[in-house]
C-alpha positions, 0 to 999 in steps of 0.5 A: 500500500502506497498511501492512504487518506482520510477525506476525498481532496486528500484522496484526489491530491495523493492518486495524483502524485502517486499514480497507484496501479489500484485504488480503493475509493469508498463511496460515502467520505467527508467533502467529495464523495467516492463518485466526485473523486472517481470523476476527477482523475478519470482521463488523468491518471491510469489507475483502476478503481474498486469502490467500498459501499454500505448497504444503503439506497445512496450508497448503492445508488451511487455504487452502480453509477460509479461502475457505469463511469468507470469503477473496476468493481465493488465491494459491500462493506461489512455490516453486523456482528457476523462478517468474516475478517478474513473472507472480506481480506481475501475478496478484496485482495483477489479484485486488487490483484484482478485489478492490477491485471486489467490495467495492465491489459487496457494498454494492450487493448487498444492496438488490436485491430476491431476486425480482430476482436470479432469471431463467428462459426458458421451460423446456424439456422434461427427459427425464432427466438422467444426469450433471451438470458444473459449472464455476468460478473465482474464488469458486467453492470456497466456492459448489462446497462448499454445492452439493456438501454439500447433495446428498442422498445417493441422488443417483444421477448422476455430477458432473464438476467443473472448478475453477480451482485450482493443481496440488495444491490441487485434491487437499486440495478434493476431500478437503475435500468429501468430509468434509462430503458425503454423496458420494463425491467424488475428485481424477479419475485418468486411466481412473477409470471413471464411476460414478454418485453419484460426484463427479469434481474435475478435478486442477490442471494436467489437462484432464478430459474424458469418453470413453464410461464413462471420465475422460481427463487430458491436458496439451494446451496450456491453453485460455483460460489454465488447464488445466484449462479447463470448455470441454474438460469441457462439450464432452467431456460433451454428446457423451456424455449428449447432452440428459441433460446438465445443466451450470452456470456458477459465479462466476469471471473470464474466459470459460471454459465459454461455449463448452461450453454451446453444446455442451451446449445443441446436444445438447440438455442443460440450462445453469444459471448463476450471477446477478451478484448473488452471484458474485464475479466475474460474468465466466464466467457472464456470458459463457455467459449472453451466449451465448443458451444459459443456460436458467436465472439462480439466485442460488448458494444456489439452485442446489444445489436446483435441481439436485436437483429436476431429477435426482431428478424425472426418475428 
């Protein structure tokens, strides 16, 4: 550790003298908060940024804006006399080291023709789509959010999300897409019925599983430690749209959903991933890449579209 500070100006003043690889912002300090400080040395210094949030609508409020300006990723901070010291030491050790990583990456990034972030197999043929799944981890509010905002309005499938986030975070994300999309997007209940034009978002702390016309909640052991996990959605789903089933891997650690596309792709559906180029963490995408069942490698600012292309041709 290079440097510490009690306040946002002191904080601003230091990240600027020591340019540090990582930096550990918490959302709520005295004079500018997590978010101002994040703002001012955007574009200035070459530094990525994990964010500390209580459980608070402000704090979460801020926290998901923080992550769509830029913030590498979050961390909720411990509450209550039953947190862990040292499972809090090594979450936050495991992102800095992420972070570390994806800095260091960024450079690269930029001098890698477009042409060659793209990847497709021969594409098979699509009947029609009737719902799409997308899931994701770390980075994934900020790619969720542009592919959520630039779906047009007469979008008329349902869209399950499973995204990698705390129990009561997942709430202020759904709100938050909702404000700024032309669909109606809702944290998922237990029973919601499916409808079309809908966008379901998994709560934290729940497995969301498809069952016919209906979303389920359950609290069955995490699977590859999160709940909720993109297996259980993927699995749920291709047994009930079967080949009219499009799914896609977002950025994030681990390798949560690799075995949902083999469920999708055994059913007949269709499985988009996110390139290593533009996520965060390539380790979700890349698993489900290594599967053989990924039929199509976009760069996130291509996937909205993509998407779209594919449920609005096949009406």
């Amino acid at each position: 550790m290079v440097g510490s500070a009690r306040n946002g100006q002191i904080a601003l003043d230091k990240i600027r003298e020591l340019n540090p690889d990582v930096v550990t912002l918490d959302v709520e300090m005295p004079g500018k908060n997590g978010l101002e400080v994040l703002s001012e040395i955007q574009g200035t210094v070459n530094t990525q940024v994990i964010m500390l949030s209580g459980l608070t609508s402000e704090g979460s409020a801020i926290t998901l804006e923080a992550l769509e300006k830029g913030a590498f990723d979050f961390i909720q901070k411990p509450s209550g006399l039953n947190f862990k010291t040292e499972d809090l030491k090594t979450e936050l050790i495991q992102k800095i080291r992420y972070a570390a990583a994806c800095k260091e990456k960024s450079s690269k990034t930029k001098t890698i023709p477009i042409e060659k972030r793209e990847q497709r197999k021969k594409l098979p043929t699509v009947k029609k789509i009737t719902a799409v799944a997308i899931g994701a981890s770390t980075g994934g509010p900020r790619v969720l959010f542009d592919i959520v905002t630039r779906f047009p309005p007469e979008f008329n499938v349902p869209i399950f999300i499973v995204q990698h986030m705390p129990a009561g975070f997942t709430k202020a994300f759904a709100e938050r897409l909702n404000s700024k999309s032309p669909l109606n997007v809702v944290e998922a209940k237990n029973n919601d019925e499916i409808l079309p034009g809908n966008v379901y978002v998994a709560p934290g702390g729940f497995h969301m599983t498809v069952d016919r016309n209906k979303i389920l909640l359950d609290k069955t052991p995490p699977l590859h430690g999160v709940r909720p996990a993109v297996d259980k959605l993927f699995t749920t789903a291709s047994n009930v749209y079967r080949d009219g089933l499009l799914c896609c891997v977002c950025t994030g650690m681990g390798r949560d959903g690799a075995d949902g596309v083999k469920a999708v792709k055994a059913n007949g559906g269709f499985v988009l991933a996110q390139d290593e180029e533009t996520s965060v963490i390539y380790g979700m995408p890349k698993a489900a890449y290594d599967t053989g069942c990924v039929d199509a490698v976009l760069p996130d600012y291509k996937i909205a579209d993509e998407i779209t292309k594919m449920v609005m041709s096949c009406k």
